[in-house]
N, CA, C and O of each residue as an XYZ file, in Angstrom:
424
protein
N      -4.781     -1.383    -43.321
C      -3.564     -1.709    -42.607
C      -3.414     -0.854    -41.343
O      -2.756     -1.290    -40.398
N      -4.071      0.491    -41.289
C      -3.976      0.950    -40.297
C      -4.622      0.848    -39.039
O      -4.184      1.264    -37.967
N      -5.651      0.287    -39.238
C      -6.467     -0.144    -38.182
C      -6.251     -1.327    -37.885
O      -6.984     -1.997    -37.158
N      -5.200     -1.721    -38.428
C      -4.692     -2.998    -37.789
C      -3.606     -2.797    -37.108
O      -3.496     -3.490    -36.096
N      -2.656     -1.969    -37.374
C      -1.810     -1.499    -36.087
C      -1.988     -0.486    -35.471
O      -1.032      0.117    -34.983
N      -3.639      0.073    -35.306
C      -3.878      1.160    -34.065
C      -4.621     -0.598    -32.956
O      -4.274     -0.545    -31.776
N      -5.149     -1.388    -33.184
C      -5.611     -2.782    -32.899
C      -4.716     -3.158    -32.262
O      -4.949     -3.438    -31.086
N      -3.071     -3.340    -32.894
C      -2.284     -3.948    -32.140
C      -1.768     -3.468    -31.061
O      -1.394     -4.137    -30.097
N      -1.716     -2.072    -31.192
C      -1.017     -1.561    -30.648
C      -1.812     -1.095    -29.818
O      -1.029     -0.513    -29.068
N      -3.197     -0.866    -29.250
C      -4.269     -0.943    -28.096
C      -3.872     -2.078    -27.546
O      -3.550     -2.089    -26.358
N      -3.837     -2.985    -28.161
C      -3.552     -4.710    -27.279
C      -2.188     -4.614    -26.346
O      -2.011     -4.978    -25.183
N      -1.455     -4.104    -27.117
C       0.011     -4.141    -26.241
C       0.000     -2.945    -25.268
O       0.980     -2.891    -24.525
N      -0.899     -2.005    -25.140
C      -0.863     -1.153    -24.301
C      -1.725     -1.763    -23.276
O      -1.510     -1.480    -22.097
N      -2.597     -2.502    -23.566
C      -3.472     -3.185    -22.446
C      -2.516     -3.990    -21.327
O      -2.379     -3.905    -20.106
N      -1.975     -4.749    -22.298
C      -1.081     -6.312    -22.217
C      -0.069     -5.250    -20.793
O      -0.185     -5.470    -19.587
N       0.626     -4.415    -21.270
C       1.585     -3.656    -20.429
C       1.209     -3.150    -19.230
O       1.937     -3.243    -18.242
N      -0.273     -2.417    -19.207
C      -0.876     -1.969    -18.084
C      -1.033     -2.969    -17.167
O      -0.399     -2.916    -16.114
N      -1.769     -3.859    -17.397
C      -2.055     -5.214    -16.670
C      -0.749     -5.933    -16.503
O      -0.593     -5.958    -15.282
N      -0.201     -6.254    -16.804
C       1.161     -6.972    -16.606
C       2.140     -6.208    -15.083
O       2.857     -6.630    -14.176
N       1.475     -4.595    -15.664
C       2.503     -3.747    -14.352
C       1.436     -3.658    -13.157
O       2.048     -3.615    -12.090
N       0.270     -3.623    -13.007
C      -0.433     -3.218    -12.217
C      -0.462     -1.818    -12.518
O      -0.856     -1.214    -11.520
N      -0.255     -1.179    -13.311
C       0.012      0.106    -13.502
C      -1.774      1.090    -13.297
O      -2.666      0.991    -14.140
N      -1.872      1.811    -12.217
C      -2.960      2.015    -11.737
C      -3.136      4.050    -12.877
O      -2.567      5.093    -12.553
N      -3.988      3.862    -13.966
C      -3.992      4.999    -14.100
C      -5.599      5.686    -14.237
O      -6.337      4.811    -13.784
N      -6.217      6.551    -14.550
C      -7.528      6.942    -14.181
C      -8.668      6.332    -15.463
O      -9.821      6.641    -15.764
N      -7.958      5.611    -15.847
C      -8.971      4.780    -16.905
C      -9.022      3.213    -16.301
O      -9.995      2.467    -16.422
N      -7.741      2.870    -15.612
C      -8.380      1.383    -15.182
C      -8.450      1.611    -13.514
O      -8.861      0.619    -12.911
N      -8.145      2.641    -12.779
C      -8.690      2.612    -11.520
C     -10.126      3.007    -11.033
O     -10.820      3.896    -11.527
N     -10.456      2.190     -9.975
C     -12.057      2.199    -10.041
C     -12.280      3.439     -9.206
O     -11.499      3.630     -8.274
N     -13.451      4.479     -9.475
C     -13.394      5.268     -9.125
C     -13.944      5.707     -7.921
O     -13.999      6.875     -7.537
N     -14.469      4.411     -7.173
C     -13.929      4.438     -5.382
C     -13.456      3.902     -5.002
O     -13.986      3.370     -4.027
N     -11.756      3.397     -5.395
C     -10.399      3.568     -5.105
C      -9.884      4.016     -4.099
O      -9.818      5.244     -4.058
N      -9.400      3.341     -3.070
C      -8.769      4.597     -2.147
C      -7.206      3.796     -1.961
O      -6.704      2.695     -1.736
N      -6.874      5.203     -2.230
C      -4.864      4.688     -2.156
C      -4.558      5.401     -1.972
O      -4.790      6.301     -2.778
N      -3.630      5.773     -0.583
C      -2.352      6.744     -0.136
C      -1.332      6.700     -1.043
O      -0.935      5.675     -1.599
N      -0.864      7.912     -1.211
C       0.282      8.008     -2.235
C       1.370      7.031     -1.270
O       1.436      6.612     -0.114
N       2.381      6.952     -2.904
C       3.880      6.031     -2.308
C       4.330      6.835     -1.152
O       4.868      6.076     -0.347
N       4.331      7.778     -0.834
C       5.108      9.185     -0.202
C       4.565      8.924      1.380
O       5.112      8.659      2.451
N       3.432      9.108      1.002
C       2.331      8.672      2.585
C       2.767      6.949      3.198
O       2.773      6.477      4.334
N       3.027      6.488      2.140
C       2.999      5.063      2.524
C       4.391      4.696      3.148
O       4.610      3.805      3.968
N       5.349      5.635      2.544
C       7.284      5.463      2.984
C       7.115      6.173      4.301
O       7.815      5.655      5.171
N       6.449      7.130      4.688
C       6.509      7.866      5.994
C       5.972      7.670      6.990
O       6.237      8.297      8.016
N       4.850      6.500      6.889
C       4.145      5.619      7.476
C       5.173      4.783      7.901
O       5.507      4.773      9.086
N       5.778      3.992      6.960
C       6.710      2.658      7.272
C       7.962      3.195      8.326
O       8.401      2.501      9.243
N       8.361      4.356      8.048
C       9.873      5.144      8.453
C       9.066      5.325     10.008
O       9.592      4.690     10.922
N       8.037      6.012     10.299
C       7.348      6.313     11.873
C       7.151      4.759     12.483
O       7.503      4.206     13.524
N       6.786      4.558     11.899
C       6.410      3.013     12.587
C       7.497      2.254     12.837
O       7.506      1.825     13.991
N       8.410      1.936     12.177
C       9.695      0.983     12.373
C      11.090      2.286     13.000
O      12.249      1.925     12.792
N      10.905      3.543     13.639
C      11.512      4.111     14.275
C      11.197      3.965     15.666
O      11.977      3.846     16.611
N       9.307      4.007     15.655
C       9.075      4.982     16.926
C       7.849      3.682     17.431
O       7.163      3.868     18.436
N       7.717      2.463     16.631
C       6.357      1.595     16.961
C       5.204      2.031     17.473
O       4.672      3.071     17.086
N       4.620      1.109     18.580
C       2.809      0.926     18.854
C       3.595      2.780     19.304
O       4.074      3.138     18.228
N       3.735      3.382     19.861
C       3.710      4.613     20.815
C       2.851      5.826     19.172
O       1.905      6.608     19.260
N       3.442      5.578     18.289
C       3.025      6.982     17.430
C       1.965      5.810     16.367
O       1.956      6.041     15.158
N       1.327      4.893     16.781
C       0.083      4.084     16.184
C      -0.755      4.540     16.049
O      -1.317      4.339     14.973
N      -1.493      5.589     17.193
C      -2.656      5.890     17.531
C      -2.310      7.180     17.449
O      -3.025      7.723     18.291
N      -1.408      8.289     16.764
C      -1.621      9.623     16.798
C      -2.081     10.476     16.264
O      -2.536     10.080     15.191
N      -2.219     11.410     16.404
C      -2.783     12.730     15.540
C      -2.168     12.597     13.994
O      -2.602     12.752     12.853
N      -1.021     12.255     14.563
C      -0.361     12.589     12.453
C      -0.628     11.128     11.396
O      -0.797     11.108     10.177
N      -0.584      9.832     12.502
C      -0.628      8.643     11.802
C      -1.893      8.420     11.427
O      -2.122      8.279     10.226
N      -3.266      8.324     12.664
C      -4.529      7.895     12.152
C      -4.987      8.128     10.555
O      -5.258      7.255      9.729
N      -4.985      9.826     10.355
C      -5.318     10.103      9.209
C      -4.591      9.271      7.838
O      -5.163      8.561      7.010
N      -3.553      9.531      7.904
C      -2.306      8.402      7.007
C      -2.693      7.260      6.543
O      -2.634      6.796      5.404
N      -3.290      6.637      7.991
C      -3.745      5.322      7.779
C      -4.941      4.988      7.127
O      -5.036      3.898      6.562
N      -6.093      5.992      7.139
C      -7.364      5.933      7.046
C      -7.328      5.931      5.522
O      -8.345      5.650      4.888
N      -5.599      6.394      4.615
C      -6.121      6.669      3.563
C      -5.553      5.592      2.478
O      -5.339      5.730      1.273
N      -5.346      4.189      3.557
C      -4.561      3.407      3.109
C      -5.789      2.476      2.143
O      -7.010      2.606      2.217
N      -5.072      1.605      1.321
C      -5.718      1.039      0.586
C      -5.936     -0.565      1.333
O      -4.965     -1.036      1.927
N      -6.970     -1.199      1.284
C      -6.885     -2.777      2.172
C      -5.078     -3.390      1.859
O      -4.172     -3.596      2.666
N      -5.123     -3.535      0.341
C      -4.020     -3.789      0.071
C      -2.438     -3.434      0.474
O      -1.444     -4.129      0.685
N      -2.763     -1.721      0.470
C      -1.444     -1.080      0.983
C      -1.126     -1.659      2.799
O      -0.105     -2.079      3.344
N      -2.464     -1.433      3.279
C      -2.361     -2.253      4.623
C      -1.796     -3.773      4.620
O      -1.000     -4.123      5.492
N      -2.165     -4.518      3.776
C      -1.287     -5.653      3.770
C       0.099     -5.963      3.321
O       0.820     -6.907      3.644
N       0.370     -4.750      2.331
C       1.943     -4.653      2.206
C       2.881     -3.890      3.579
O       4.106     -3.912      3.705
N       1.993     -3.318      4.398
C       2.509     -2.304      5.707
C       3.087     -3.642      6.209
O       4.241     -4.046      6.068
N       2.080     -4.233      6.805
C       2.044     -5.528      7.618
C       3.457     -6.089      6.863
O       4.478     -5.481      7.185
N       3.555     -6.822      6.215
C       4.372     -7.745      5.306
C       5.461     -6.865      5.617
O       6.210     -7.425      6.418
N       5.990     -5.318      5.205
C       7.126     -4.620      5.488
C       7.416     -4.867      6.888
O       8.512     -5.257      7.290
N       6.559     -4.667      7.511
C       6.763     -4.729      9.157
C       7.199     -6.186      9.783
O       7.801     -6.169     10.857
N       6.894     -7.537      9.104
C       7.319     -8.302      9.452
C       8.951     -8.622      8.865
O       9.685     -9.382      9.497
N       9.311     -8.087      7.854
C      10.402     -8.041      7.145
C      11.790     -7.068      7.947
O      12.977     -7.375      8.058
N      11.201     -6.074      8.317
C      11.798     -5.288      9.304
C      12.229     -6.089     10.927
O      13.262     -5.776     11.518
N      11.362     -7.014     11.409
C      11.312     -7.484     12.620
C      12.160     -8.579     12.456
O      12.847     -8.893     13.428
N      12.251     -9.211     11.452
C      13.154    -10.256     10.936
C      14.833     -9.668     10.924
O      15.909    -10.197     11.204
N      14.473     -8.465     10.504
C      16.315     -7.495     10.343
C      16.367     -7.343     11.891
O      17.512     -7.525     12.303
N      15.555     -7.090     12.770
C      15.948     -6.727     14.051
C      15.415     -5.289     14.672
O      15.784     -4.619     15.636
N      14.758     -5.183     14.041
C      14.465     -3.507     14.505
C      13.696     -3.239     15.705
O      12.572     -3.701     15.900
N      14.403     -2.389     16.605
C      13.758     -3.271     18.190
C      12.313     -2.581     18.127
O      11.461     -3.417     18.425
N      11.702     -1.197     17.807
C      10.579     -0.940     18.178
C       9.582     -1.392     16.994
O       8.519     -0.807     16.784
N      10.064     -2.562     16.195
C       9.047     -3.461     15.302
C       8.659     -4.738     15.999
O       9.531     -5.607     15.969
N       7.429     -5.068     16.681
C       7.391     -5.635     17.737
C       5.940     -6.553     17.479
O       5.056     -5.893     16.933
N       5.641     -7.762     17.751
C       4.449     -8.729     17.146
C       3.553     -7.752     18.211
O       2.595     -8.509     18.363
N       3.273     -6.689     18.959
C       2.579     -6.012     19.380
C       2.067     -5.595     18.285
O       0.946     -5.915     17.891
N       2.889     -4.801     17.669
C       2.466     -3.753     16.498
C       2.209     -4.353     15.603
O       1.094     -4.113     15.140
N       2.893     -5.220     15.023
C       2.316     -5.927     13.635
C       0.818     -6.357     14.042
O      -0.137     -5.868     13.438
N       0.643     -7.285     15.081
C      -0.872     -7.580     15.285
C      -1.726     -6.303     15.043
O      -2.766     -6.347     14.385
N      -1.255     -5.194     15.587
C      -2.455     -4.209     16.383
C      -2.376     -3.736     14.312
O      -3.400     -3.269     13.813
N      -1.182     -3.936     13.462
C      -1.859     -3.594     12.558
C      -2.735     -4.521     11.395
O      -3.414     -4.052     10.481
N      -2.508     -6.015     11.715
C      -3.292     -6.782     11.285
C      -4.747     -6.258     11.479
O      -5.663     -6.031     10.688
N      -4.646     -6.177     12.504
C      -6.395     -6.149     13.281
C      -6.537     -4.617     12.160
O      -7.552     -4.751     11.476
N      -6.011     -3.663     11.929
C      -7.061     -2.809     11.196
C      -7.191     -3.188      9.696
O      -7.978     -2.481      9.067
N      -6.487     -4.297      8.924
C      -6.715     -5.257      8.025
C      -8.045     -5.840      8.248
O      -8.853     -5.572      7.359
N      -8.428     -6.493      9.111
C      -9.337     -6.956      8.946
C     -10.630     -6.281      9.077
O     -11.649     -6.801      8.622
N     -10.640     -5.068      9.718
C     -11.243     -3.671      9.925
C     -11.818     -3.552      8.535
O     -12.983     -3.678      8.158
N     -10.789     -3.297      7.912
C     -11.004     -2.964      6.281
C     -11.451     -4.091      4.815
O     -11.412     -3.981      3.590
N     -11.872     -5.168      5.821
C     -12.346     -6.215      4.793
C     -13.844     -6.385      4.510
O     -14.226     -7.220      3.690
């Protein structure tokens, strides 16, 4: 009986991981590359303050380099969501110029 609910209960821990995307060091692949949430909010906050001008800087490049393809396509997607609210230095300049390093990364 017990190895039937250590069984079940592996299954529902699977079922949960996968269901959340929940990225932990047993199902992430281990050349993975993902900027923390932290890197990724301070990215979004520079960019939709200050646009294309702080794109190309000393503090952003690195930031960016440590983005995941994916996280780059959620940047993009935030950035068009932002331009929709009105945010004047969120600009189809910038969203393009960050498409284009999307496709950089494919």
């Amino acid at each position: 009986m017990t190895d039937e609910y250590e069984r079940h209960f592996g299954q529902l821990v699977e079922r949960f991981v996968r269901e959340r995307s929940i990225e932990t060091p047993l199902t992430k692949p281990k050349d993975a590359r993902r900027a923390a949430q932290s890197t990724f909010d301070a990215v979004l906050w520079v960019l939709r303050t200050y646009g294309v001008a702080r794109l190309n800087d000393d503090w952003m490049r690195p930031r960016l380099a440590e983005f995941s393809p994916e996280q780059l396509g959620e940047l993009v997607a935030a950035m068009r969501r932002l331009k929709a609210k009105g945010w004047p230095k969120v600009t189809d300049e910038l969203i393009g110029m960050l498409e284009g390093l999307c496709n950089e990364t494919e």
